[in-house]
LOTI-981687 format. One line per 2 residues: for each residue y, x, z of C-alpha. Coordinates in nm, 3 decimals. Last residue first. Example, Ala and Ser with C-alpha at 12.3 -4.5 7.8 and 13.67 -1.06 7.14 Angstrom:
BEGIN
-0.106 1.367 0.714  -0.450 1.230 0.780;
# end
This chain:
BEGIN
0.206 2.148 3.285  0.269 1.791 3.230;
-0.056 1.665 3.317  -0.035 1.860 3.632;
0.254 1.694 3.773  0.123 1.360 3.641;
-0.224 1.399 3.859  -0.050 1.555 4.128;
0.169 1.233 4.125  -0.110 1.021 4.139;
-0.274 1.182 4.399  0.015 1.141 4.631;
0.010 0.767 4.581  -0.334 0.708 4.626;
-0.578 0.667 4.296  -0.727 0.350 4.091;
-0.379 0.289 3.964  -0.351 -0.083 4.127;
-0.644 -0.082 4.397  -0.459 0.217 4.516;
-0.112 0.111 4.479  -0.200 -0.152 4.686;
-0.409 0.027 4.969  -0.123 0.298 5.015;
0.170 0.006 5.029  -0.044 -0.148 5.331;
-0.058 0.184 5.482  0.287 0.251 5.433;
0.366 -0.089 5.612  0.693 -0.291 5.585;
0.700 -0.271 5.221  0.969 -0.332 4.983;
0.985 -0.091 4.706  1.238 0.153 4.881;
1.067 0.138 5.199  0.704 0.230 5.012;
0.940 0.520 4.828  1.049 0.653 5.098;
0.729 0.672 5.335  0.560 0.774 4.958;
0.808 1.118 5.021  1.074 1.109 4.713;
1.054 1.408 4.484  1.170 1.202 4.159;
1.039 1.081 3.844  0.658 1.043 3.864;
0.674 0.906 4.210  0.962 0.728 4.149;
0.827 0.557 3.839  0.526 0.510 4.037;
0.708 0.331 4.287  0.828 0.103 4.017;
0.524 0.033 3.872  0.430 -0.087 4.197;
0.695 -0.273 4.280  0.700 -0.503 3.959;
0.343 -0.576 3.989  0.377 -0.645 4.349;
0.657 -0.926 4.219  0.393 -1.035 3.962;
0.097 -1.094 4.192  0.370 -1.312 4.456;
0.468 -1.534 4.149  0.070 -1.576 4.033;
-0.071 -1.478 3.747  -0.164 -1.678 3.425;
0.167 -1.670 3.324  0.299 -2.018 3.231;
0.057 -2.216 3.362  0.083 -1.986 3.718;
0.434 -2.018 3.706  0.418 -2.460 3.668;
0.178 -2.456 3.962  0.323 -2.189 4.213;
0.663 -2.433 4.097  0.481 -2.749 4.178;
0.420 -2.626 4.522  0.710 -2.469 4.605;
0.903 -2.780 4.556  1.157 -2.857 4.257;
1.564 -2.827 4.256  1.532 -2.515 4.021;
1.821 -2.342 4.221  1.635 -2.474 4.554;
1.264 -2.334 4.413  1.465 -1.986 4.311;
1.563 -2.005 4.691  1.256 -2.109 4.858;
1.062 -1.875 4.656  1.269 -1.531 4.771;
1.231 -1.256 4.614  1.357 -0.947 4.773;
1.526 -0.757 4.541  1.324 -0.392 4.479;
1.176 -0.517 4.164  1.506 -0.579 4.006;
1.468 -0.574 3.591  1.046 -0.655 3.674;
1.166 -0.956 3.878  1.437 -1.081 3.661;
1.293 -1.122 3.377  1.019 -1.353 3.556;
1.244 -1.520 3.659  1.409 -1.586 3.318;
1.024 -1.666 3.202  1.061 -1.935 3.457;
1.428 -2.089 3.341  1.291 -2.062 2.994;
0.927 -2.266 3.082  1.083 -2.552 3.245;
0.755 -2.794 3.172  0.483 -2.578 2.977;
0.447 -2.715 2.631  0.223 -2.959 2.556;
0.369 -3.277 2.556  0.691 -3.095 2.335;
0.443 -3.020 2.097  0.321 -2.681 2.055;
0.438 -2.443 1.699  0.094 -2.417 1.556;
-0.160 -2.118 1.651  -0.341 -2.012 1.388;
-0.019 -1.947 1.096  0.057 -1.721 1.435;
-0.282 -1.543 1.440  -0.217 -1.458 1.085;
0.160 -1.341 1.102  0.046 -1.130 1.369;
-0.233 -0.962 1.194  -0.001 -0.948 0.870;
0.265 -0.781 1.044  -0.036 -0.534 1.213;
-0.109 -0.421 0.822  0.237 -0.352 0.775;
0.214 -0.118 1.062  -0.093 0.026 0.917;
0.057 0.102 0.525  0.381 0.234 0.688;
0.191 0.469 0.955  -0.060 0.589 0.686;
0.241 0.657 0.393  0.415 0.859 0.653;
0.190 1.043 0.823  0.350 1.396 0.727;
0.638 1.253 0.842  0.942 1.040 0.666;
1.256 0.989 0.887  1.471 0.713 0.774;
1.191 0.581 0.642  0.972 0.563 0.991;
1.315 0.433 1.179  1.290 0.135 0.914;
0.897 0.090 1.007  0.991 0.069 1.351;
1.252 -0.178 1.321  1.003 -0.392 1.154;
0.698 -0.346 1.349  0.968 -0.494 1.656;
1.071 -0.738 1.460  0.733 -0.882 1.412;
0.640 -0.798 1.779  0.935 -0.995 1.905;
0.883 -1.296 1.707  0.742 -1.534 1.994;
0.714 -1.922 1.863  0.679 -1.744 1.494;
0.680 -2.015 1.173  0.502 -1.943 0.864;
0.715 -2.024 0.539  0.526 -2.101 0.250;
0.508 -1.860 -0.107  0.140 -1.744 0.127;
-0.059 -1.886 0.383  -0.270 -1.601 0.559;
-0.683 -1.590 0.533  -0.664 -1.233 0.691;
-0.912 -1.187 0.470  -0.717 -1.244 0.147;
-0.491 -1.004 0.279  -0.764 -0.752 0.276;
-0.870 -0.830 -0.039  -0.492 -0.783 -0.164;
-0.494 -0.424 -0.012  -0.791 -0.290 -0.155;
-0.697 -0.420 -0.502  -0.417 -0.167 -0.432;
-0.041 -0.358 -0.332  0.270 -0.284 -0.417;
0.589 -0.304 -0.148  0.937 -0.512 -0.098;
1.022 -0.538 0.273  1.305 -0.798 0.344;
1.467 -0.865 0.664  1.640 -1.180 0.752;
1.999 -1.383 0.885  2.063 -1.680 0.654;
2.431 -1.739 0.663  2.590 -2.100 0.782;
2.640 -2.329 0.545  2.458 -2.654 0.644;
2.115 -2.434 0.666  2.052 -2.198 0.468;
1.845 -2.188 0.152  1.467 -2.010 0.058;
1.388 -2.128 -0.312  1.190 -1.826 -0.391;
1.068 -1.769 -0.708  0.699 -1.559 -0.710;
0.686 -1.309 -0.956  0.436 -1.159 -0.732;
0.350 -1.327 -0.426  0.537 -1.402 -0.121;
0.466 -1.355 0.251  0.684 -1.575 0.439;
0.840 -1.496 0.847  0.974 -1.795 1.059;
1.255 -1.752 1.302  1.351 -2.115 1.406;
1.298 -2.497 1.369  1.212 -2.406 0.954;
1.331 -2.676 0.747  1.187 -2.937 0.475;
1.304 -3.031 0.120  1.026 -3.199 -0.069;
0.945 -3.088 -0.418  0.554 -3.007 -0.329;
0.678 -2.750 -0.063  1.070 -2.685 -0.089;
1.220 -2.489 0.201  1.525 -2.495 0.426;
1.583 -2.215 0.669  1.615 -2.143 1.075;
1.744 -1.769 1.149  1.601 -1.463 1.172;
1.400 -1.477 0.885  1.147 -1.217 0.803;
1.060 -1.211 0.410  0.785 -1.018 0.302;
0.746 -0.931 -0.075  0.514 -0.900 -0.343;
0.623 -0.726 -0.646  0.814 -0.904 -0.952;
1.140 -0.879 -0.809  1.304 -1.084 -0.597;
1.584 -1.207 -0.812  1.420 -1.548 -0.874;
1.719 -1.792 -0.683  1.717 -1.701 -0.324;
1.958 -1.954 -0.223  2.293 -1.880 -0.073;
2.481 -1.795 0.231  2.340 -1.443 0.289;
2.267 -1.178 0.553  2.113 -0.877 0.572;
1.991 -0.731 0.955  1.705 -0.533 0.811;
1.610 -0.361 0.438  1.298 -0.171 0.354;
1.229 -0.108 0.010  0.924 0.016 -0.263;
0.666 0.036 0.020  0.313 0.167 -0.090;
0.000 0.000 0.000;
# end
């Protein structure tokens, strides 16, 4: 698979009309778009991503005026590469909508950096991450958009929580308050969390401690009395038999084990 362009952040506030070239394309759009499929006009609800085929015209429009936000990559394909797409089973000339298109974009921005710096690897690292796009893009064309039934009730304001927790893991959390800002019991939000996560609150909040004491371990000469008062424990002992069951190793032997790693 070879990559003719690469091109992120363009904008545009008018139809594709044809001028995509005769090579297959992917399309990444940051933004909701109309669509034609069987001559009816229907609209994306958010980012959506399109692999298009050769030749293919595109009739890709904004939305009441405003600019369509997207990235394009142009490349050729092998007969090797087209059965492989063809295995992936992904729809293709149609829009495929992303609930979560962070890894997408992510591929994306890595694949740019790639160009703007070409390594020995080159051609394997752009052929492979384009290779994970279509994974993605496959398990999403899966995996419908949810209804509103079945999505997790308050779902933002938890995941914004959750933010918060790893971004501060030395604050000390406090259910009662997040449960008074979200004006619902304790109970129901341990339920809603655990729907949303598939840990608990407390489980994530030790999460977020312990990888930050082993930032500090790694990154600084702290004692582990320091650091277990820093990240929020009472007990050094009770700290010890955390980290422990978290990194497989004590504290101290974890930062021998980095020290020497690095020498």
């Amino acid at each position: 698979m070879k990559i003719n362009r690469i091109q992120l952040n363009c904008r545009r506030d008018t139809a594709f009309s044809g001028e995509l070239g005769a090579d297959p394309v992917l399309l990444f759009f940051r933004t909701p778009v109309m669509y034609m499929d069987g001559g009816k006009a229907l609209h994306t609800s958010g980012s959506c991503a399109a692999l298009l085929t050769s030749g293919y015209k595109s009739t890709f429009r904004p939305i009441k005026g405003k600019n369509m936000r997207y990235d394009i990559v142009s490349f050729k394909t092998s007969a090797a590469d087209r059965q492989y797409i063809a295995s992936m089973k992904l729809p293709q000339d149609t829009p495929i909508e992303l609930a979560d298109n962070y890894a997408v974009a992510g591929i994306l921005r890595a694949m740019q950096s790639q160009s703007m710096h070409r390594g020995r690897h080159f051609s394997e690292f752009m052929e492979l991450s384009m290779r994970m796009i279509f994974i993605a893009l496959s398990d999403a064309a899966d995996c419908p958009e949810p209804t509103e039934e079945e999505k997790i009730p308050r779902y933002n304001e938890l995941k914004k929580y959750r933010d918060l927790i790893y971004d501060d893991p030395m604050n000390m959390w406090s259910v009662e308050d997040i449960c008074d800002e979200m004006r619902i019991s304790r109970s129901y939000f341990h339920r809603l969390y655990f729907m949303a996560f598939g840990v608990t609150f407390r489980q994530d909040v030790i999460e977020s401690r312990l990888v930050r004491a082993a930032e500090l371990l790694k990154n600084t000469a702290m004692s582990v009395t320091a650091i277990s008062e820093t990240c929020g424990y009472d007990s050094e002992s009770y700290f010890m038999r955390q980290f422990k069951k978290h990194k497989g190793c004590t504290p101290s032997e974890y930062r021998r084990r980095k020290e020497n790693s690095e020498k």
